[in-house]
KEVO-851959 format. One line per 5 residues: number of its first residue (from 1); for each residue z, x, y of N, C-alpha, C. Coordinates in steps of 0.1 Angstrom, whole numbers. Example, Ala and Ser with C-alpha at 12.3 -4.5 7.8 and 13.67 -1.06 7.14 Angstrom:
2
1	78:132:-57:78:123:-45:78:132:-33 ~ 71:128:-22:71:137:-11:79:129:0
This chain:
192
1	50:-37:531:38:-36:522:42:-32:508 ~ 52:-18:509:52:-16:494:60:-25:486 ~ 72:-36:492:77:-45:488:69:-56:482 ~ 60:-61:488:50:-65:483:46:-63:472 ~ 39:-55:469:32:-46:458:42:-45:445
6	57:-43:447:66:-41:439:69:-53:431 ~ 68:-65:442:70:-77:438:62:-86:432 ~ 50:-80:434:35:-84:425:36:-82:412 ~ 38:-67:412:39:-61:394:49:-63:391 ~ 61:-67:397:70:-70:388:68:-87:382
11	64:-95:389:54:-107:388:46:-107:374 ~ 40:-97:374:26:-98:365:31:-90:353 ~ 43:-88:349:50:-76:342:57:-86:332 ~ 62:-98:340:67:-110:338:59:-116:330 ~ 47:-119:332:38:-130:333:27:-125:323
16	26:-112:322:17:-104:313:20:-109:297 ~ 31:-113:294:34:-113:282:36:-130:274 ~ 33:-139:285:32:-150:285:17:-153:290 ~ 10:-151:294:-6:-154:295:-14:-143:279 ~ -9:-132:278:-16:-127:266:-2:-121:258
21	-1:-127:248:10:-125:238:5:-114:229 ~ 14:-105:225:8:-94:220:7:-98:201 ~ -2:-92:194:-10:-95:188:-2:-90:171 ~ -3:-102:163:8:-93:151:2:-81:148 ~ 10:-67:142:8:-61:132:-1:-68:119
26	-12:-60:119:-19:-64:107:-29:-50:107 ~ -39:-53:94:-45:-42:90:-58:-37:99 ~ -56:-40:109:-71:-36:119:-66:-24:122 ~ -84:-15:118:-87:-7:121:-92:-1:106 ~ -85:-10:98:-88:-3:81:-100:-10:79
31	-107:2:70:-120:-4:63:-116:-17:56 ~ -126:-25:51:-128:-33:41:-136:-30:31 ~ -132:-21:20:-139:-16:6:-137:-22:-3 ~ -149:-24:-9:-150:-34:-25:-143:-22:-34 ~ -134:-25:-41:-125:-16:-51:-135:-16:-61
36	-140:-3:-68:-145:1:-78:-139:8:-93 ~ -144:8:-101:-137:15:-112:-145:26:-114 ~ -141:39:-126:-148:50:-126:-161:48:-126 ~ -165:39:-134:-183:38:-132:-190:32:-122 ~ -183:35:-113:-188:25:-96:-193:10:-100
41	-188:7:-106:-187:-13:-110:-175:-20:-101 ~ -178:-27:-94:-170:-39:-90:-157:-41:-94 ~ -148:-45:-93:-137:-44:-99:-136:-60:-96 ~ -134:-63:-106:-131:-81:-104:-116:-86:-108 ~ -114:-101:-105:-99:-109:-113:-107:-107:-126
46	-116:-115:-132:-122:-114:-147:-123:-100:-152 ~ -125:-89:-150:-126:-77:-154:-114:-73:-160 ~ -101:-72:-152:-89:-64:-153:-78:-73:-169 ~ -80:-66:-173:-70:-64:-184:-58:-60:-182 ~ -43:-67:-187:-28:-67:-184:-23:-53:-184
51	-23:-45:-176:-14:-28:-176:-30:-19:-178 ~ -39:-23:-170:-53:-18:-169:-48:-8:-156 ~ -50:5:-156:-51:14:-140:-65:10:-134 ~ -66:11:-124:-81:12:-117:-73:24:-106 ~ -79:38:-109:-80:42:-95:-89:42:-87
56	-86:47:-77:-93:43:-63:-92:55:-49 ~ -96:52:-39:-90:65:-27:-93:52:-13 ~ -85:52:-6:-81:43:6:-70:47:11 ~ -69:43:23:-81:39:28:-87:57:40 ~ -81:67:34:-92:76:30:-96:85:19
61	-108:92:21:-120:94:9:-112:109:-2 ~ -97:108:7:-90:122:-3:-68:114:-4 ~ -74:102:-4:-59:95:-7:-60:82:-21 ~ -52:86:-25:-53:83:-41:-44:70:-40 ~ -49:53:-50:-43:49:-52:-44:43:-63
66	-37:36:-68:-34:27:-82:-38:13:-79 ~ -45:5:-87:-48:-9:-87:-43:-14:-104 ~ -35:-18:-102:-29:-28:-115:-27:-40:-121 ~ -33:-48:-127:-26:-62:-133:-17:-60:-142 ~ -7:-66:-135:8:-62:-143:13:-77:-153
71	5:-90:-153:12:-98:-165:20:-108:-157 ~ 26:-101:-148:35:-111:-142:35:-113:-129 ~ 35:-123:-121:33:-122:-105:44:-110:-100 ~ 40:-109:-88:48:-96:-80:46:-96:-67 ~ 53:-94:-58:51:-92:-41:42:-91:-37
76	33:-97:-30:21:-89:-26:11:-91:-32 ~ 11:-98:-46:0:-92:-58:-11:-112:-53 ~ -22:-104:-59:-33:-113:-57:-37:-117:-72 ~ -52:-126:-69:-54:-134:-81:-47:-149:-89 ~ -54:-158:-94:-49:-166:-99:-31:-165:-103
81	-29:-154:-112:-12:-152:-115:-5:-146:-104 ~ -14:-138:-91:-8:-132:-82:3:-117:-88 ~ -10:-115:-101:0:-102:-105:-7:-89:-106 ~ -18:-89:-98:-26:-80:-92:-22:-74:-81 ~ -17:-59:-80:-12:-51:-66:-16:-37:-68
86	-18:-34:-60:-24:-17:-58:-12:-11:-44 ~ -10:3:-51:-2:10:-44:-7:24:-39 ~ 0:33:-27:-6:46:-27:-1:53:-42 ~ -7:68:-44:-4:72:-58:1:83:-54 ~ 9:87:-41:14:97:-36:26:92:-32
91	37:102:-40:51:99:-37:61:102:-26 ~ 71:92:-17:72:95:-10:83:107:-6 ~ 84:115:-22:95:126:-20:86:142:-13 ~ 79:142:-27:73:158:-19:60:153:-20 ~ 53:140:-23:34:140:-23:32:145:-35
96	37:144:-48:31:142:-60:24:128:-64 ~ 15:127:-76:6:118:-78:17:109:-90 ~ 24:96:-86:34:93:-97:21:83:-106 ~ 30:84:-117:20:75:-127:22:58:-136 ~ 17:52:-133:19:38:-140:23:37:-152
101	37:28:-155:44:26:-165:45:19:-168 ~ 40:7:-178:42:-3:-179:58:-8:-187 ~ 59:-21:-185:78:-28:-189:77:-21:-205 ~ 90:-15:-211:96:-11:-221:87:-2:-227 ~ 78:6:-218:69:21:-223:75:30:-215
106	77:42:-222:82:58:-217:70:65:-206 ~ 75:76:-195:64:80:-192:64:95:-198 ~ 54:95:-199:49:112:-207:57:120:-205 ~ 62:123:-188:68:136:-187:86:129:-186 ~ 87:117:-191:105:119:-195:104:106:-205
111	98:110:-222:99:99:-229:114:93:-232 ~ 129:99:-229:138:92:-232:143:80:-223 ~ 133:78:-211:135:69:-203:120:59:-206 ~ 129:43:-204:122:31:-213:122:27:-197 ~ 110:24:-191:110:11:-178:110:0:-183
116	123:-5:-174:129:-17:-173:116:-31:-172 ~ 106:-22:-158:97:-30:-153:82:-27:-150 ~ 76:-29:-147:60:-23:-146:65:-14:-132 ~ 63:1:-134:66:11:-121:56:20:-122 ~ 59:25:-109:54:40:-110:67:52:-115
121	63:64:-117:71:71:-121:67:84:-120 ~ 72:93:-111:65:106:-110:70:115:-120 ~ 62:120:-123:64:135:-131:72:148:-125 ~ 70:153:-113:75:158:-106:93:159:-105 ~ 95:151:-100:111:148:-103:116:138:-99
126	110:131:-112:117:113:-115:115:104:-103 ~ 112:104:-92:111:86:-84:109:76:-95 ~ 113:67:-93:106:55:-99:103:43:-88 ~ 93:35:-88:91:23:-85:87:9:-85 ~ 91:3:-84:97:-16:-90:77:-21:-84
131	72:-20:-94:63:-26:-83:59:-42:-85 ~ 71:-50:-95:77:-62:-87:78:-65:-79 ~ 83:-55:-69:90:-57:-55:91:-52:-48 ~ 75:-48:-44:65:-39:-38:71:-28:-36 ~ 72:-17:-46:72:-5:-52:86:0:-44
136	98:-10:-45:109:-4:-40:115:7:-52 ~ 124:13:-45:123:29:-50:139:20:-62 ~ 133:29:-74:144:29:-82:158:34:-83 ~ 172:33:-82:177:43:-80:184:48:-96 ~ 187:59:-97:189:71:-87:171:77:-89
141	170:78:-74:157:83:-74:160:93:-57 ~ 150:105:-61:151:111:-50:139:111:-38 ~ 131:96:-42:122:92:-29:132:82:-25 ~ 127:89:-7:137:80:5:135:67:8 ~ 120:61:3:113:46:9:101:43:-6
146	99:37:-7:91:27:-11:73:36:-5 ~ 63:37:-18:58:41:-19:46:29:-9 ~ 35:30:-4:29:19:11:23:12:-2 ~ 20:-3:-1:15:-14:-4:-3:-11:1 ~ -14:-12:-8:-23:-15:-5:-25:-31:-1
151	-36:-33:5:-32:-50:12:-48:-52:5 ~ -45:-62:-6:-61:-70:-13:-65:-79:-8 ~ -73:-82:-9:-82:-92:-9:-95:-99:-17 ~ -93:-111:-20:-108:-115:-30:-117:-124:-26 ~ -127:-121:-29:-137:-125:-24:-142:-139:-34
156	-149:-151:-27:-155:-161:-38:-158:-157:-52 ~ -165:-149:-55:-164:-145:-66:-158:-136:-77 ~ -145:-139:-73:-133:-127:-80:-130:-115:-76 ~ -139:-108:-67:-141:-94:-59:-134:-89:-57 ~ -125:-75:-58:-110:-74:-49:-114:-62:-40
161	-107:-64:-27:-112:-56:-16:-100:-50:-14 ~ -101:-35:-8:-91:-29:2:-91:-33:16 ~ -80:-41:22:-85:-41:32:-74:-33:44 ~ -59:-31:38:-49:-28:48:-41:-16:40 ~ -30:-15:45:-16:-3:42:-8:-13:44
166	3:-14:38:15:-23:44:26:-7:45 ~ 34:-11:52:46:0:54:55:2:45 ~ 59:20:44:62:27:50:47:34:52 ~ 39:45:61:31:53:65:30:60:49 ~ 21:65:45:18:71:32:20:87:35
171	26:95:23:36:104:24:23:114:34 ~ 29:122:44:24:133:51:17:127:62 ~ 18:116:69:12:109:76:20:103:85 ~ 20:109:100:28:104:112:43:108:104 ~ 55:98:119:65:97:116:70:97:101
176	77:104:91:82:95:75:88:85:76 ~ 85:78:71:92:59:67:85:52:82 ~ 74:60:87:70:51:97:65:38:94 ~ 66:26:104:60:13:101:44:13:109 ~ 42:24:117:29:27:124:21:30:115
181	12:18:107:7:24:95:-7:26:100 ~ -12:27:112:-24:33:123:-24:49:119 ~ -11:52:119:-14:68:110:-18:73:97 ~ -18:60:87:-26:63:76:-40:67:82 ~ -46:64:91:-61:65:90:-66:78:101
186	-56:85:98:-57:96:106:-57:110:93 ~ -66:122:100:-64:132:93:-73:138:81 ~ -86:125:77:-96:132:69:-106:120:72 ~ -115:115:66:-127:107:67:-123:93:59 ~ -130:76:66:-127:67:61:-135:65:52
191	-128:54:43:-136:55:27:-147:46:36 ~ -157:50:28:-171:45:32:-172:29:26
């Protein structure tokens, strides 16, 4: 009898993964929020002006991110030029807030440094990131991974929506450099 039994589930153990295939990685479980600007207005493709910030908080109501049209397409980026991309605004060294630099402008807190490319750039102590190429870390920089990809979306009428995290996990959240990005949405309240 217990042979049986053993021979079943090992059967259906087989067979489990070929009758229900397991399901990609994607953004379920994250809200879908219409991205707004400070005056709770819409945030549209027609609205955004070239090296425009829009911040934002996703995909919870005390996590900070950057929404940028950067001029030139880039990884990830949405809209007709596909040079629309939004990133977390928390760095993945100690969780400072880095700040958008646009190509051949200094940032405030290190004017002798000119970005090469549209980045972030923390104040704190120097990270930089390509967000070309979805915000890979500049070197010499002393963040370990790539700041997480917000994942957009537009709606018929130009709309842009939050709808995902792409990986690494956003700084203080689960494993670090996790790809379980299920733990972004742990630990305070979803944006409404």
């Amino acid at each position: 009898m217990a042979s049986a039994v053993i021979a079943v589930g090992g059967v259906a153990a087989v067979a489990k993964p070929l009758l229900f295939p397991p399901t990609q990685a994607g953004p379920s479980g994250f809200p879908k929020v219409q991205v707004l600007d400070s005056n709770n207005n819409p945030v549209t493709v027609d609205s955004l002006q070239v090296n425009q910030v829009i911040y934002f908080y996703y995909p919870l109501d005390d996590e900070p991110n950057i929404l940028v049209k950067l001029g030139v397409a880039a990884e990830g980026g949405i809209g007709p030029d596909g040079d629309i991309v939004a990133f977390s605004d928390i760095c993945q060294h100690l969780g400072c807030n880095p700040g958008f630099v646009a190509a051949g402008q200094s940032p405030s807190a290190n004017p002798s440094y000119v970005a090469p490319e549209p980045l972030l750039y923390c104040p704190c102590h120097g990270s930089k990131y390509n967000l070309l190429t979805s915000a890979t870390v500049i070197q010499p920089s002393p963040a370990p991974r790539p700041v997480p990809q917000v994942i957009l979306e537009l709606d018929a009428s130009g709309n842009i929506y939050a709808v995902g995290m792409g990986p690494p996990t956003i700084y203080d959240h689960g494993t670090p450099g996790s790809t379980d990005v299920s733990a972004d949405l742990t630990g305070g309240n979803l944006v409404a």
